[in-house]
VEXDREN-2710 file (C-alpha; in Angstrom, 1 decimal):
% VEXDREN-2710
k/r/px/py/pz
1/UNK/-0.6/2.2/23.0
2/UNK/3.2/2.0/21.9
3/UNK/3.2/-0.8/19.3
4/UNK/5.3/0.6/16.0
5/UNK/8.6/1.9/18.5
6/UNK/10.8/0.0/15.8
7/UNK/9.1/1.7/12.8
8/UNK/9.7/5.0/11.0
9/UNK/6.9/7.2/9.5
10/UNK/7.7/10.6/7.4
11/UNK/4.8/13.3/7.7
12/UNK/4.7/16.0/5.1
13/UNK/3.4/19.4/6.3
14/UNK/3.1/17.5/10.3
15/UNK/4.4/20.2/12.5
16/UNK/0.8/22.0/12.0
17/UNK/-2.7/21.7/11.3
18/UNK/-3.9/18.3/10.2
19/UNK/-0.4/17.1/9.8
20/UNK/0.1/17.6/13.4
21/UNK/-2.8/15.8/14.5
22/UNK/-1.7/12.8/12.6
23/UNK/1.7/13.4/13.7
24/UNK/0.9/13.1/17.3
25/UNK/-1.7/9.8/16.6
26/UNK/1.6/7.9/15.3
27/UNK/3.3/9.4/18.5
28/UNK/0.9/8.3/20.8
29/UNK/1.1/5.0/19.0
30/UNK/5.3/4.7/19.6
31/UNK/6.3/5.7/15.8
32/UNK/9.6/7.4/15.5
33/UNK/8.6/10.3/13.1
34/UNK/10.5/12.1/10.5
35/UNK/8.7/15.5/10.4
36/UNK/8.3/17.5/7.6
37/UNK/7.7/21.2/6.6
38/UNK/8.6/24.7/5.0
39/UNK/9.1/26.7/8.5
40/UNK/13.1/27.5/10.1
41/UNK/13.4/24.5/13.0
42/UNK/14.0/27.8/15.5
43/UNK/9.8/27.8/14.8
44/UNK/8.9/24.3/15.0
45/UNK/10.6/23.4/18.7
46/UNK/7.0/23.5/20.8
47/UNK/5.0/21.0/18.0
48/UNK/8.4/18.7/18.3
49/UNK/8.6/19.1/21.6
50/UNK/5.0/17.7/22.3
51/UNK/5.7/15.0/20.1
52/UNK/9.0/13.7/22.1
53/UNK/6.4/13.0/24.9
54/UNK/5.1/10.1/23.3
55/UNK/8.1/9.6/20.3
56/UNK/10.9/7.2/20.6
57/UNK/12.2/9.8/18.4
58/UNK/11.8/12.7/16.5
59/UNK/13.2/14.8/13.8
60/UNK/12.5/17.8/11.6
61/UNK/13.3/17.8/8.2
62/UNK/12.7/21.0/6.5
63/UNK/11.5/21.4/2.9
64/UNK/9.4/21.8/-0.3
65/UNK/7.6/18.9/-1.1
66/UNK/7.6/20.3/-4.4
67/UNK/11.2/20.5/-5.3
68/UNK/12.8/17.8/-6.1
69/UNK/16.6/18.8/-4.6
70/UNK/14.0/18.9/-1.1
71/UNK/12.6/16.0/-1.6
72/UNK/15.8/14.1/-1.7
73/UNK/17.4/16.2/0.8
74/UNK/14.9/15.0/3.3
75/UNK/15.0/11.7/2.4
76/UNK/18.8/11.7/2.8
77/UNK/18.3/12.8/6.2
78/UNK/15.9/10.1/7.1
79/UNK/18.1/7.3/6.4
80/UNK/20.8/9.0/8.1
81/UNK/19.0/9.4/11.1
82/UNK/17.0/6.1/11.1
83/UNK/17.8/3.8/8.3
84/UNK/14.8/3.0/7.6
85/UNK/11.0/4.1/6.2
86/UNK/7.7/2.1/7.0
87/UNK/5.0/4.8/6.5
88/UNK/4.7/8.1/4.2
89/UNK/1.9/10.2/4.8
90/UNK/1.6/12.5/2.2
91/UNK/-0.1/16.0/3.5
92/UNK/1.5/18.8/3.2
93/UNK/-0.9/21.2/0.7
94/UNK/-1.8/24.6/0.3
95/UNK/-5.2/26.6/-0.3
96/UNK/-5.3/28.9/-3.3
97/UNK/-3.8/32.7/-2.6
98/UNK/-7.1/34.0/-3.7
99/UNK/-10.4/31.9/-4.5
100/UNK/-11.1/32.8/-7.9
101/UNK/-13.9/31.8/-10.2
102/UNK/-12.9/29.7/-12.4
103/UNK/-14.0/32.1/-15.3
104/UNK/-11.4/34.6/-13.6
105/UNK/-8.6/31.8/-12.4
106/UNK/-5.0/32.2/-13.0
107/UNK/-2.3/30.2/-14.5
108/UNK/-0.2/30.8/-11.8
109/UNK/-2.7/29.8/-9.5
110/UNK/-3.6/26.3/-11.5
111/UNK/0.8/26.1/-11.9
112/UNK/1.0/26.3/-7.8
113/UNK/-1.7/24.1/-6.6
114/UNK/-0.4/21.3/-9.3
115/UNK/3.2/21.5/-8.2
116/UNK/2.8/21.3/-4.3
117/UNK/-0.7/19.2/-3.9
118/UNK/-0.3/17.1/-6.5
119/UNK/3.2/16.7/-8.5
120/UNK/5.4/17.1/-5.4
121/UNK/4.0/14.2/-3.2
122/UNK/3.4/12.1/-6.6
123/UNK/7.3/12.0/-7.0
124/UNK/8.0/12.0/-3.6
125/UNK/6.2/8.6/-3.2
126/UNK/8.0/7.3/-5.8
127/UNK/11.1/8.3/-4.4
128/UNK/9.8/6.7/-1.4
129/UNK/8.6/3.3/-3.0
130/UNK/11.8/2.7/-4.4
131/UNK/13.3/2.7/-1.1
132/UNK/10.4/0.6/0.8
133/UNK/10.9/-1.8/-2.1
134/UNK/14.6/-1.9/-1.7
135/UNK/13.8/-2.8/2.5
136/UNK/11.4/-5.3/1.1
137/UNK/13.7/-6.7/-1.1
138/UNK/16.2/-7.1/1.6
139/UNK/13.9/-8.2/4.1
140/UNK/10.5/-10.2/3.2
141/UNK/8.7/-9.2/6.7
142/UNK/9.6/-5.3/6.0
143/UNK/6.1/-3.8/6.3
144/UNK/5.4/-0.4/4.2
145/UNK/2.3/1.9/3.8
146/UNK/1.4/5.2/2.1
147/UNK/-1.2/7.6/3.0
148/UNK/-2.3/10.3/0.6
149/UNK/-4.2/13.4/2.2
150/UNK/-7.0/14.9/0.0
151/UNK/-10.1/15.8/0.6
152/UNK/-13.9/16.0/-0.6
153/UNK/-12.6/18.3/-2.5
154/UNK/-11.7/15.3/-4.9
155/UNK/-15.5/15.0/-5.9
156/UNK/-17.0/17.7/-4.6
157/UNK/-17.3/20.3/-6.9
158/UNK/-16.1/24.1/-5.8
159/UNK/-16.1/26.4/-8.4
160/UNK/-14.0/29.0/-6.6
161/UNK/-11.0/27.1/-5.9
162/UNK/-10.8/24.8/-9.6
163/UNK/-7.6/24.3/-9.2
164/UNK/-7.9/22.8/-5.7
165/UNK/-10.3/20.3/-6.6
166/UNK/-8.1/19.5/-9.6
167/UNK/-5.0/19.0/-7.8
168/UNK/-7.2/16.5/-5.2
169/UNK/-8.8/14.9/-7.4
170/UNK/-5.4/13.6/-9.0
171/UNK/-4.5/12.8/-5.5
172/UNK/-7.1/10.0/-5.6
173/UNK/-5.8/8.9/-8.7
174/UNK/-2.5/8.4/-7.7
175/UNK/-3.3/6.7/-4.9
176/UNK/-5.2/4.1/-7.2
177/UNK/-2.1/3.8/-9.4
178/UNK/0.4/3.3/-6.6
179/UNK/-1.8/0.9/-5.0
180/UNK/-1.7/-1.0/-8.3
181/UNK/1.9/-0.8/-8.6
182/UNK/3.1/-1.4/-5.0
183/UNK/0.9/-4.4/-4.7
184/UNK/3.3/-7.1/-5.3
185/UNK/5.6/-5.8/-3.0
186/UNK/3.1/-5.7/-0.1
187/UNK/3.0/-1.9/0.5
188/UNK/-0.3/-0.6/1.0
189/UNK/-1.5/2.3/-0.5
190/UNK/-4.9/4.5/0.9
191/UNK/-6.2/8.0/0.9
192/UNK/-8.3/10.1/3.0
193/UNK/-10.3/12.9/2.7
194/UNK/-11.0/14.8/5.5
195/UNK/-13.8/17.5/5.3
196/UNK/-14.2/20.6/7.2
197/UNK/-12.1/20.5/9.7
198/UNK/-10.7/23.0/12.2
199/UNK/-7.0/24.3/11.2
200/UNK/-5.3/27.5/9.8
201/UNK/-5.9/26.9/6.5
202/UNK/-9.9/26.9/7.3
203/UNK/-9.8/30.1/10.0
204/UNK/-10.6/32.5/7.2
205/UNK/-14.1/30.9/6.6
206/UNK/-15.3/29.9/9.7
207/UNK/-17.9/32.0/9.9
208/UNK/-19.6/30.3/6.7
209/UNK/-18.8/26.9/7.9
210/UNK/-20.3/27.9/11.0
211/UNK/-23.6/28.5/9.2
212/UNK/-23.4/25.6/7.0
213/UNK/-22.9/23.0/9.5
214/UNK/-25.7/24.7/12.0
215/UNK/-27.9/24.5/8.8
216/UNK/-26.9/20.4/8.9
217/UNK/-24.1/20.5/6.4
218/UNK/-23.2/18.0/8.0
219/UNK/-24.6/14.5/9.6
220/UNK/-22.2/15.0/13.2
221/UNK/-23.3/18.9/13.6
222/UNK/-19.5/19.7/14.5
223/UNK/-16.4/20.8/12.8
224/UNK/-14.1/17.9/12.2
225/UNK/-10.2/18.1/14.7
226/UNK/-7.0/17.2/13.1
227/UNK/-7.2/14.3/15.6
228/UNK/-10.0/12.9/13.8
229/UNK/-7.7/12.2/10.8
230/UNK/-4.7/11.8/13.2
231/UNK/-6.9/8.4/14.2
232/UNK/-7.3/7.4/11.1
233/UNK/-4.4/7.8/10.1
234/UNK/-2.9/5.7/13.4
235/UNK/-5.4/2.8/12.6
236/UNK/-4.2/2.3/8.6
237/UNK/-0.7/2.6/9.6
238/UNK/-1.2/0.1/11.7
239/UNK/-2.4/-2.0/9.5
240/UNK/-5.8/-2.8/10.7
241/UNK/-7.2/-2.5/7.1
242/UNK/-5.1/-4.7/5.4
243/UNK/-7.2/-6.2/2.9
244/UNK/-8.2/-3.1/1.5
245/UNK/-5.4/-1.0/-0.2
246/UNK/-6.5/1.7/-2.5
247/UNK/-9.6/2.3/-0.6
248/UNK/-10.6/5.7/0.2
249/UNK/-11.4/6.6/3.8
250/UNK/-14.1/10.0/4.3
251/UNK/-13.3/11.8/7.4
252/UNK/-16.1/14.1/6.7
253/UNK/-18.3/13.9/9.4
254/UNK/-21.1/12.2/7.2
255/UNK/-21.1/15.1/4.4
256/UNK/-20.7/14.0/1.4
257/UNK/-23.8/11.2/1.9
258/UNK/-26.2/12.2/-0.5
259/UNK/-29.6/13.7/0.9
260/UNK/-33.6/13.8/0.2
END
């Protein structure tokens, strides 16, 4: 279904993982994609390559979302390249080092998790807003959406990785504030939160997730694909759920509905 070949959409963290799953949703749907992450290019040439089946057009754009010289760097390279932004979708994160109690957490820990999950895409998306502003300001049927990444981790509570939870659960914040903010100008604002779902970041405890979701963690006894947030994803950018910015969207496999 190629419908968006005109429109531009910047993926933090897309060349892997659940970044790559939405990544290749927007692909499939005819997005040219600006794709973000911290690996050389000389390592990201099969994920791209995949992509530029279904792409207009694709391009890598390598940084930390938590530094703001990288932040604009890639930015600059976007407009360069396309001249234009209709979609941010901000997930690129990290797991803690080491899942610490939080009666044993570090600083450095709390320090790391706050700067990449949480501060980095905060001001990138307002780096980013100021430009869809500036495109709607220029031209009144300029259409422009933002998609914060989280997870359950927002509400549910895990108190080996604090700082995690922390970080996410400013994630939904923000997303509530920028909706606010961005409203006049039309630019809709979500997040989701996937659950457990199958990617790098999660191989290290699959075994327990195994358990859990045999035991009926969760409601669909499965783990959750980067394609089932990729969807998601596809479908908001679209704009199929216009009249409902700021909402929250729980890719969870029906795990966080509370039980008897």
């Amino acid at each position: 279904m190629t419908t968006s070949h005109n429109k531009t959409a910047f993926v933090t963290g897309g060349s892997r993982g659940i970044g790559f799953g939405i990544a290749q949703s927007l692909a499939a749907d005819g997005w040219r994609l600006a794709i973000n992450g911290m690996r050389p290019a000389s390592d990201v040439q099969e994920p791209l390559a995949t992509l530029r089946k279904s792409s207009p057009e694709v391009i890598y754009v390598r940084g930390d979302v938590s530094s703001a010289d990288d932040r604009a760097a890639c930015l600059d390279q976007i407009r360069t390249a396309f001249g234009q932004l209709n979609l941010l979708v901000n997930n690129a994160g990290i797991a803690p080092r080491v899942r610490a109690d939080i009666l044993e957490a570090t600083a450095e820990s709390f320090d790391e998790m706050i700067n990449v999950n949480l501060k980095g895409p905060y001001f990138l998306t307002q780096a980013v807003a100021a430009w869809m502003i500036e495109q709607r300001q220029a031209d009144t049927a300029f259409d422009g959406a933002i998609v914060n990444i989280s997870s359950i981790s927002a509400e549910v509570a895990s108190t080996n990785r604090g700082d995690y939870c922390l970080a996410r659960a400013g994630t939904s914040m923000a997303t509530k504030l920028w909706a606010v903010r961005l409203a006049e100008f039309g630019i809709r604002v979500y997040e989701i939160r996937p659950g457990i779902i199958a990617t790098d970041m999660t191989a290290g405890v699959k075994e327990k997730y195994d358990r859990m979701i045999a035991d009926g963690l969760t409601l669909e006894p499965r783990w959750g694909q980067p394609e089932d947030v990729g969807r998601a994803v596809a479908a908001l950018a679209r704009g199929e759920f216009r009249y409902a910015t700021g909402q929250v969207v729980n890719i969870d496999g029906g795990m966080t509905i509370g039980r008897l």
